[in-house]
C-alpha positions in Angstrom: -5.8 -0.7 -5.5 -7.8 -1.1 -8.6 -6.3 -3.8 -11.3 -3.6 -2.5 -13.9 -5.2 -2.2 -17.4 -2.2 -2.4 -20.1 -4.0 -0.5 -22.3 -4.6 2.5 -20.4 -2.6 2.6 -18.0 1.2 1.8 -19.6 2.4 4.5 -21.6 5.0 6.1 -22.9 6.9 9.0 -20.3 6.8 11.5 -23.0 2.8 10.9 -23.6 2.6 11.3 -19.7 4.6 14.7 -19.8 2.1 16.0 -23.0 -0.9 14.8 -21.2 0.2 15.7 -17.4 -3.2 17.0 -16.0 -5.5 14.2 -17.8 -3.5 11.7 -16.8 -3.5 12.9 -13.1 -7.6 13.2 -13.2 -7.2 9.6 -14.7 -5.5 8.3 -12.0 -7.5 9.8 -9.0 -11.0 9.1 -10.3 -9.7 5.1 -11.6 -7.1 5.0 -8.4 -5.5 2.7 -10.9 -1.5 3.9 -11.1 0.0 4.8 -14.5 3.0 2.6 -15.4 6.0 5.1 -17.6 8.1 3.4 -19.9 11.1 4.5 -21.6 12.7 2.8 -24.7 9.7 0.3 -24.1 10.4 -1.0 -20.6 8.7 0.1 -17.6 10.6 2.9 -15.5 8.2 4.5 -13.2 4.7 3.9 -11.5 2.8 7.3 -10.5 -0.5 6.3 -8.5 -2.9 8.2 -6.8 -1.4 9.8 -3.1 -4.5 8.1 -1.0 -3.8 4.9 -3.0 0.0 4.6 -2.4 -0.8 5.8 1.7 -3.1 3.2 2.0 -0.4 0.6 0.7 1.9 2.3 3.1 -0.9 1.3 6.1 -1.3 -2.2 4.8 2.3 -3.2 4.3 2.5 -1.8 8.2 0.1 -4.3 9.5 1.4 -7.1 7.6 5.0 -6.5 8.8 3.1 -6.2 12.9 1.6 -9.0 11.8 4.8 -11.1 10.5 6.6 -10.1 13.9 3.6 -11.1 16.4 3.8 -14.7 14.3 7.7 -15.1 14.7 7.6 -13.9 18.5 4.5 -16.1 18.9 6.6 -18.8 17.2 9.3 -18.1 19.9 7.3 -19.0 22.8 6.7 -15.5 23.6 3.2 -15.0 23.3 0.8 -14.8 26.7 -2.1 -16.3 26.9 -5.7 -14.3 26.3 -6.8 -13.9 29.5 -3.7 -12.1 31.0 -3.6 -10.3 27.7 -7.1 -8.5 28.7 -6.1 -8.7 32.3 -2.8 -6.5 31.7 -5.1 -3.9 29.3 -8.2 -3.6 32.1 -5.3 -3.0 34.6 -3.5 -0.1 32.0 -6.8 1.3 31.3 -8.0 1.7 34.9 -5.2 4.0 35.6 
């Protein structure tokens, strides 16, 4: 995801709702998200859908990746060589 710039990317929710469509085209040709405010604090981030789905994929690998570490960590682990032993004995079937 592209860095937030404040000064285009933070604004107010009604100058979101006047300026829908341009704001949208913003956001898909930047794939930087739009942070809403309301009353001056921030209430809402829209972002480009390919942006936020490839968030979605990496927060999925680093959660596999966080419960491989804590099973590794448990002694369950095998080692590499029966690893690829196991998958050339599941693929030849």
């Amino acid at each position: 995801m592209a860095s937030l710039r404040p000064s285009t990317d933070v604004l107010p929710v009604t100058e979101f709702r006047a300026n829908t469509s341009s704001m949208l085209t913003q956001m898909h040709a930047t794939k930087r998200p739009v942070v809403l405010t309301q009353h001056g604090r921030g209430t809402a981030v829209v972002m480009d859908v390919s942006v936020y789905e490839g968030m979605l994929d990496e927060i999925a690998i680093l959660r596999d990746i966080r419960v491989a570490e804590e099973q590794f960590a448990r002694g369950e682990g095998i080692p590499h060589d029966e690893a690829i032993a196991q998958l050339r004995t599941s693929l030849a079937k």
